[in-house]
C-alpha positions as CSV (number, residue, x, y, z in Angstrom):
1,X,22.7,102.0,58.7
2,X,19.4,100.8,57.9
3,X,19.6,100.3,54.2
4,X,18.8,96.7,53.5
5,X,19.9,95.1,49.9
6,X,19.6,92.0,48.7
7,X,22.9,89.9,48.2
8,X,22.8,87.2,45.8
9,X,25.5,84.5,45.7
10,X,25.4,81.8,42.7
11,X,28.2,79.5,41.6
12,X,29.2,75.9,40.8
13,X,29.1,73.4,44.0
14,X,30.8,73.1,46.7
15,X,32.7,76.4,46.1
16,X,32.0,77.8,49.7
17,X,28.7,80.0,49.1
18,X,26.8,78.6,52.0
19,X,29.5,79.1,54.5
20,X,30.1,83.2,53.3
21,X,26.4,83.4,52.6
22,X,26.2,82.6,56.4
23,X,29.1,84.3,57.6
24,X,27.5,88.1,55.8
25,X,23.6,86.6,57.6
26,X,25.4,87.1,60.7
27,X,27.4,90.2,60.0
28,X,24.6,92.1,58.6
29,X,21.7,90.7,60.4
30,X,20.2,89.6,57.5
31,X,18.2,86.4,56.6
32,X,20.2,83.2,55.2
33,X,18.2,81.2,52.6
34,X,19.9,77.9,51.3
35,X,18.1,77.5,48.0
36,X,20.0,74.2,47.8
37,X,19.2,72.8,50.5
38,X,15.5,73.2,49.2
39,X,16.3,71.0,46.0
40,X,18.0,68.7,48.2
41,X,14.8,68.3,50.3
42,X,12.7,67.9,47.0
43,X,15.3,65.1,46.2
44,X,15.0,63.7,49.6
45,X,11.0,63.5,49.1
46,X,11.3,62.0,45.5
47,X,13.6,59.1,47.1
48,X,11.9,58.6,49.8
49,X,8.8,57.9,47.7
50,X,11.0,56.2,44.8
51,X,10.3,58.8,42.1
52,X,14.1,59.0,42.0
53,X,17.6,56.8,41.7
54,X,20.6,56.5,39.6
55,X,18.8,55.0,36.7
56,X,14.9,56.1,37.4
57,X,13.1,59.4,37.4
58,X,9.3,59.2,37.5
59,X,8.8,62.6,36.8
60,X,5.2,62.4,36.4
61,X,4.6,61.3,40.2
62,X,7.1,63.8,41.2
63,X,5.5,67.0,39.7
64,X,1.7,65.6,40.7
65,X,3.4,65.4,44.8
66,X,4.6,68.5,44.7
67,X,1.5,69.9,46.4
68,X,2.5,67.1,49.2
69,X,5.8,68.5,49.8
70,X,6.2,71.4,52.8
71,X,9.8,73.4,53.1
72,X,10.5,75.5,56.4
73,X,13.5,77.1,57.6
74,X,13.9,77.0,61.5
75,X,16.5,78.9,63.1
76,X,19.1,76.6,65.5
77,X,20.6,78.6,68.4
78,X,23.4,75.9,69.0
79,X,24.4,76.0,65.5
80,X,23.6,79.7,64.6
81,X,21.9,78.7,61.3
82,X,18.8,77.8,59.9
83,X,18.3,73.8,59.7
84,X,15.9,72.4,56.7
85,X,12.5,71.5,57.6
86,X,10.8,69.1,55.3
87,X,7.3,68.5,56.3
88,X,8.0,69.1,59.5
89,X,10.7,66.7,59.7
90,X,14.5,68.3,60.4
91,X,16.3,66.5,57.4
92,X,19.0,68.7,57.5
93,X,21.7,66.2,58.3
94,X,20.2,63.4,55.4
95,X,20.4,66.2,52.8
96,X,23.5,66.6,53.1
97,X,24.5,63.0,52.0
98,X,26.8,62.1,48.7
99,X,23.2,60.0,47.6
100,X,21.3,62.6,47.4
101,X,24.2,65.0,46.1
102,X,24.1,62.7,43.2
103,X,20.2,63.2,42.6
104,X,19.9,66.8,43.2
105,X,20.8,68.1,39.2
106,X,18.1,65.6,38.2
107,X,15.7,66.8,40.1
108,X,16.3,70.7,40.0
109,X,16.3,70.2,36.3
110,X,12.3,69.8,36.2
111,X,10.3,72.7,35.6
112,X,7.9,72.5,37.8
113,X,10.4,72.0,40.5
114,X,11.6,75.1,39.8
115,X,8.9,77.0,39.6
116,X,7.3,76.4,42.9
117,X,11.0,77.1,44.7
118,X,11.3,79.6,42.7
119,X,8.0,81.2,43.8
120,X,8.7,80.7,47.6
121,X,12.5,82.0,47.4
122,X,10.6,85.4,45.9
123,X,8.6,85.5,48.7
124,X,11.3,84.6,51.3
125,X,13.3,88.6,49.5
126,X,9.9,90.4,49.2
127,X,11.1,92.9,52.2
128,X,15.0,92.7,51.2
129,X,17.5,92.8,53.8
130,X,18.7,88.7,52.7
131,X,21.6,86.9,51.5
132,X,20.2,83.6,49.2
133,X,22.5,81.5,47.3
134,X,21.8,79.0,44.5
135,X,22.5,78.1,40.9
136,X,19.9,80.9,39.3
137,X,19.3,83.9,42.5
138,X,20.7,86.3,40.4
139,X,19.6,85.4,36.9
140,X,16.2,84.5,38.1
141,X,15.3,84.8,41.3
142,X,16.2,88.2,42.0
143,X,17.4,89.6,38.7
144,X,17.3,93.1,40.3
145,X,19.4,92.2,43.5
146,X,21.7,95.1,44.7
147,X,24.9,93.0,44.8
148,X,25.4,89.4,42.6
149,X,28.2,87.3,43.0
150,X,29.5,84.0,41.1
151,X,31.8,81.8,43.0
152,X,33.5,79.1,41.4
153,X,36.9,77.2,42.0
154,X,38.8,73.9,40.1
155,X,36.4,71.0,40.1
156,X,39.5,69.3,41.9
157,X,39.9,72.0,44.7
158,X,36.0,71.7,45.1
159,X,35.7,68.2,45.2
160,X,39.0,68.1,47.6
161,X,36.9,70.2,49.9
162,X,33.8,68.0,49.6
163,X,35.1,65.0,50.5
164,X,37.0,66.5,53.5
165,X,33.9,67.6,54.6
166,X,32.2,64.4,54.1
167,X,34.8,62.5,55.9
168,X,34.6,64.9,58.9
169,X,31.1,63.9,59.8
170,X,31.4,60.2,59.6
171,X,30.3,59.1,55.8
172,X,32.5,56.7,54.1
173,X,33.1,58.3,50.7
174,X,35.6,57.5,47.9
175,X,37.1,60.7,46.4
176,X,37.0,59.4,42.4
177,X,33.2,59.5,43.1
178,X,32.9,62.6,44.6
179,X,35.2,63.9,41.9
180,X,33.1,62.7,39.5
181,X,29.6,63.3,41.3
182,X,31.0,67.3,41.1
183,X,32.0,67.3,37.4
184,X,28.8,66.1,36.7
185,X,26.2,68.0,38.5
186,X,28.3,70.9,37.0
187,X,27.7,69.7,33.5
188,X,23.5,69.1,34.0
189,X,23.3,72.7,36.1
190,X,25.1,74.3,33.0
191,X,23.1,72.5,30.6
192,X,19.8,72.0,31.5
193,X,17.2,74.0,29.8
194,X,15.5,75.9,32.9
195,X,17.7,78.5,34.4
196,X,20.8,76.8,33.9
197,X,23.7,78.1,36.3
198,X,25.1,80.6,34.5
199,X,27.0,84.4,35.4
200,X,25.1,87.1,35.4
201,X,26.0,90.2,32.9
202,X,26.1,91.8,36.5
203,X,27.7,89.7,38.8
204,X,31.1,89.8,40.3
205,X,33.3,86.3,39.7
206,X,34.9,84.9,42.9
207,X,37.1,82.4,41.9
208,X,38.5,81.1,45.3
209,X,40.6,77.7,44.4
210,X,43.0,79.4,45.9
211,X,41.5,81.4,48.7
212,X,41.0,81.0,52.3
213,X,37.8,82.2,53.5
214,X,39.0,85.0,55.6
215,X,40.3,86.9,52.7
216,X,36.7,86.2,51.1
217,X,34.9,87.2,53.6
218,X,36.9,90.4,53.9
219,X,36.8,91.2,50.0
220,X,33.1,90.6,50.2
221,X,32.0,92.7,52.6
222,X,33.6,95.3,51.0
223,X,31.6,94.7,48.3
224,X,28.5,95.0,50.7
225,X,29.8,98.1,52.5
226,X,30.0,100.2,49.2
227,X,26.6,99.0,47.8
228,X,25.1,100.0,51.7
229,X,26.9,103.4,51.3
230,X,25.7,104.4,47.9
């Protein structure tokens, strides 16, 4: 089978589309991009250098450091994924943190942000044979993709699953404010005026609430085998 396509997966957070995103890389060989977890490392560079908290966004400073600001994907063995690379610093683990979770919508929200991502994702599908997922792969970056899907679950179910996660690795977290930290980067992803997150006419609609990831996964690559076969 040496058909390659390119799979899109978009959706609300914390609705499972890295962990199927990486489950169908490994299955069909194909490169994982984590489009998020380049806006998280945006977000990470804009607090790092204070263009960014609750209450502040010096947008201005942001957009004029962009040029500053190096992403890289490098493949871990130990993990079997790719870990994010932000000027050639692994900041992979303090992405992932409910601070910058609550600063991410902000910054994804600016333009220019978006455009140079945008740009790199583009180049990242050029030769197909890729699984990206994001807020706007299949609306913008890859409009044409072979197979788009839309996951999206209860904000409680998602936020249930957020915390769990966050409490796994160590971070002390209260559940009201990751409750409300999900309910509210869902409101400024839906709303903001550049490529809000939004279903494509196209795209298939996975709401798993109340879904395991097995039976995912299986329904999925379904959906994968009949777009390879046609």
């Amino acid at each position: 089978m040496n058909k390659k396509i390119i799979i899109a997966i978009d959706g609300f957070s914390s609705t499972g589309k890295s962990t199927i995103a990486k489950l169908l890389a490994k299955k069909y060989n194909y490169i994982y991009v984590d489009t998020g977890a380049m806006y998280r490392a945006v977000t990470l560079f804009a607090m790092n250098n204070n263009f960014v908290s609750k209450n502040h966004l010096d947008e201005k400073s942001l957009i004029l450091n962009l040029k500053h600001i190096s992403l890289t994907f490098q493949f871990n063995k130990d993990l079997g994924f790719a870990e994010m690379f932000l000027n050639a610093t692994n900041v992979e683990k303090e992405i992932r943190t409910l601070e910058v979770s609550q600063l991410v919508s902000k910054v994804s929200a600016i333009s220019e942000v978006r455009k140079k991502l945008v740009a790199e994702q583009q180049l990242m599908g050029k030769n197909s044979g890729i699984v990206m997922d994001g807020r706007d792969i299949g609306t913008v970056v890859f409009p044409n993709a072979e197979l788009k899907l839309f996951m999206t679950a209860s904000a409680d179910k998602r936020a249930t699953r957020r915390y769990k996660e966050l409490i796994d690795r160590g971070d002390k977290v209260d559940f009201k404010d990751i409750l409300f930290n999900v309910e509210e980067r869902d409101r400024i992803d839906s709303t903001r005026k550049d490529s809000p997150l939004m279903k494509a006419e196209d795209a298939i609609e996975f709401d798993n609430s109340d879904m395991g990831i097995t039976e995912q996964f299986e329904r999925i690559c379904a959906l994968v085998d009949r777009k390879l076969s046609e």
